[in-house]
N, C-alpha and C positions, 0 to 999 in steps of 0.2 A: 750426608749424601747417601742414597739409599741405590744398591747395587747388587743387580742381581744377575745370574749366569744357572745357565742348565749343566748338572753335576755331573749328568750322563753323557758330556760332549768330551769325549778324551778328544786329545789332538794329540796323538803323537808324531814324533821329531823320525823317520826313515831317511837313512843317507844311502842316494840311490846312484846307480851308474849304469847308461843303457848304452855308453861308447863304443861296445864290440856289435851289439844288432846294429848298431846306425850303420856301420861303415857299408855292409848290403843294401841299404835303403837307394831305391834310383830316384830319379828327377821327381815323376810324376808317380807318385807313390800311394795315391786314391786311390781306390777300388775302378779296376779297370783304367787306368791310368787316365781318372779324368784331371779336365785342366782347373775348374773352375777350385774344386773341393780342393787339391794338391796348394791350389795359391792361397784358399781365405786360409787352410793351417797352416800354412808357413807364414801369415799376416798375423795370424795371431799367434805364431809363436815369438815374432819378430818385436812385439811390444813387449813379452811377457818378462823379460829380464830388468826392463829400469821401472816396467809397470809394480813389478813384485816390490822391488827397491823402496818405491814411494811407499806402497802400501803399512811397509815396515814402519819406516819412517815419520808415517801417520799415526801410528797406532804405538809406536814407542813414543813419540810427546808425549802422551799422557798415561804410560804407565805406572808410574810414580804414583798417578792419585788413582790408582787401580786399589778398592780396599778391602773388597772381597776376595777370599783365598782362591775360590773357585775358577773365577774369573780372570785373576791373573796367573793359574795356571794354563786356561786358556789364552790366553794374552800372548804366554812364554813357546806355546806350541806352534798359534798362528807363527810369531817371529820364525822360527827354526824350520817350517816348513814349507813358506813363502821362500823363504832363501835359499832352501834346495831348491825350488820350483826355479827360480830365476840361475843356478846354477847347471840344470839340467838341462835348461829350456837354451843356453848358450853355448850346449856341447850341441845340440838339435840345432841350433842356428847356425855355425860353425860347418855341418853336414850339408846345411840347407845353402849353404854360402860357395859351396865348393862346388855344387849341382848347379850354380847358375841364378838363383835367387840372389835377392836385394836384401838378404835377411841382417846383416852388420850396417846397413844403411836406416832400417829400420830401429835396431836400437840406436845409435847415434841421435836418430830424431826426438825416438822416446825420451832419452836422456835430457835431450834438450827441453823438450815441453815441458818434463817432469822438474827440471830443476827451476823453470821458468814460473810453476807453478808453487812453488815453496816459496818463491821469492816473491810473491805480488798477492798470496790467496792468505788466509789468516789460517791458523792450525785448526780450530774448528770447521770452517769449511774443505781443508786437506783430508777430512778425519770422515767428512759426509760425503765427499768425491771420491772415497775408499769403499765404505757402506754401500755406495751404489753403485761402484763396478761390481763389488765381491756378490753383490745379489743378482749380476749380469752372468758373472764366472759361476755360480752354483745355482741361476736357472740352466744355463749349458751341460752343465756337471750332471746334472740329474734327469736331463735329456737322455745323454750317453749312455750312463749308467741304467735306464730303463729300457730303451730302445735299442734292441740289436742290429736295428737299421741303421741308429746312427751309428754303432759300434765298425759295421763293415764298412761305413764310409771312407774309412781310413787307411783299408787294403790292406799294408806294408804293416807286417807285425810291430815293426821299429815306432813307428808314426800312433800306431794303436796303443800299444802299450806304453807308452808315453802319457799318451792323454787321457785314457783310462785312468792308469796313476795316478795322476794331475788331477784328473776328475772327482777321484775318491775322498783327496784331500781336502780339494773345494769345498765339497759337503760336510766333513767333519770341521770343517770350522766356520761355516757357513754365516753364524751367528757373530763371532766375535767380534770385531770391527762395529757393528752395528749395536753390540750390546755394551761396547768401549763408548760409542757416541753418546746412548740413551744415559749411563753411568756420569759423565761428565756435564750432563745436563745441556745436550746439545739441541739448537733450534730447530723444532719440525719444520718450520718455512723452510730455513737453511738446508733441510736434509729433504724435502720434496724439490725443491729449484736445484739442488745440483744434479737430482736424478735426470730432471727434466732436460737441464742442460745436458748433462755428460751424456744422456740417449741420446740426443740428438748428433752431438758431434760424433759420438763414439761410432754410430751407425754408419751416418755419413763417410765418418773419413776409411771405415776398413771397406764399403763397399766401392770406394772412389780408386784404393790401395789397391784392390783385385783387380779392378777393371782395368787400369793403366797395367798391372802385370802380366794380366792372360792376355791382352792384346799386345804387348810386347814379345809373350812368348811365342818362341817361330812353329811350336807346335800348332799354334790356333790357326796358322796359316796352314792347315791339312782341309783337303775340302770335308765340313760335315762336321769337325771336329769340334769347332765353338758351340754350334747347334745342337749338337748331339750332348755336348756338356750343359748347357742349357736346361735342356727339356731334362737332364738328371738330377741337378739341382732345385728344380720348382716341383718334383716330384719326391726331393730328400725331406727328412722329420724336421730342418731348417727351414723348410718353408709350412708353419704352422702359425696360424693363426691363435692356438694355444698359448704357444710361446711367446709370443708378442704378448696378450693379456697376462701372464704369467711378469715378463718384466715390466708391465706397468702396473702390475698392482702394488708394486711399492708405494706407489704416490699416495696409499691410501692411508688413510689416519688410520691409527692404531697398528699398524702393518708391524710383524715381526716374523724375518728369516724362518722361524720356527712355525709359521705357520703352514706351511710346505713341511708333512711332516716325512722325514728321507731315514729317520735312523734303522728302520727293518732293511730298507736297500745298503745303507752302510754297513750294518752286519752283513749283509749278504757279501757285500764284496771287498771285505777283510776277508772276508775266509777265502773267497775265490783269488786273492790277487796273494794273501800272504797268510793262508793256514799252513795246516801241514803239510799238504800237497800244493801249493799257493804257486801260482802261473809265477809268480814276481819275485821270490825268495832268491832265484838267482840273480838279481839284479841287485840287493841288497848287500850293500859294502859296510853297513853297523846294524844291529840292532836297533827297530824304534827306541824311543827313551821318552 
């Protein structure tokens, strides 16, 4: 079986804790306390704990027949840093739970789909429904990490630097999942239809999730409020056309993660989140590994 992995993708393992910024973090913690932005992240923070889980879960099946050193060192880093992310992303839920969000409702359901999902889908299709979220999470990633506009979206240092974080991660392991599929000699049918499929629901259900939230929220009942959050969202680096083409080019034959080449911005922001002077070092409860 023939396996191959990029030598230059460290993925290391940061055990992180943002528990003392969160507790300042208010309701609406968007830039300008919009409504629309404050809900899809708290929508996507709300999946990211049982989401992470699977992910794992997918990608340890088959590491056993992982026979490249390279590559199952990347393997051992995805694991380790998926797991903080679903860790972290639960103290964030937790904050988000207290301010009046659905965010413990939210994982419950994950939980539920995900485990729904192990149970009825085969491990090679769990494995391509992985592949094509993680190409959805490090399109986003490398959004953020480019755009300082998408960067202020976020307002609230606590909410930023979370998903910055988060974001960095994304990229350095961008590949692996996808390069676990190809290693194990997984079906390109099977790994273009579940993209297909999982954009479609994926889409659907967090814009369905927002919408039922902001109109629940009593803030949107401010006159001008919803509108005003509107016209700033169709005007955000989320509403690109780029980016849309951007996740569907996976569908295309030969497609590989690395061809969005990110590793000069991933240097860039190692150093800026955790050089020597690094925004993030105090957040840092161990050393990468």
């Amino acid at each position: 079986m023939t396996q191959t992995s990029n030598v230059s993708h460290d993925v290391p393992t940061r055990r992180m804790s943002f528990d003392e910024v969160l507790k300042d973090m208010p309701k609406h913690f968007a830039a300008d306390g919009d409504l629309i932005l404050s809900h899809l992240a708290a929508a996507l923070s709300g999946v990211f704990p049982d989401g992470e889980d699977f992910f794992v879960a997918s990608v340890r099946n088959y590491r056993s027949q992982v026979t490249d050193p390279d590559l199952r060192r990347q393997v051992n880093g995805f694991i380790g840093q998926e797991a903080m992310h679903g860790r972290v992303h639960r103290s964030f839920n937790d904050r988000l739970d207290a301010l009046g969000y659905h965010t413990k409702f939210s994982e419950r359901r994950t939980k539920f789909f995900t485990k729904l999902q192990q149970r009825v889908m085969s491990e090679e299709r769990q494995l391509a429904v992985t592949a094509a979220l993680e190409h959805f999470t490090a399109t986003l990633a490398e959004l953020l990490l480019r755009d300082p506009k998408a960067r202020a979206m976020f307002g609230h240092d606590a909410a930023r630097q979370v998903f910055v974080w988060h974001a960095l991660e994304e990229a350095e392991h961008k590949a692996v999942a996808f390069d676990v599929y190809r290693a194990i000699g997984g079906s390109e049918k099977i790994r273009v239809r579940a993209m297909r499929q999982t954009r479609l629901m994926f889409v659907s259900a967090t814009v369905l999730q927002v919408a039922i939230a902001v109109l629940l929220d009593p803030a949107s009942h401010r006159r001008g409020a919803l509108r005003q959050s509107l016209w700033r969202f169709r005007r955000s680096p989320l509403w690109n056309r780029a980016l849309w083409k951007q996740l569907k080019d996976y569908d295309r034959p030969n497609f590989h993660p690395d061809d969005y080449d990110t590793d000069q911005l991933v240097d860039q922001w190692r150093e800026i989140l955790f050089g020597t002077d690094g925004e993030l070092n105090d957040k840092l409860t161990r050393s990468a590994a």
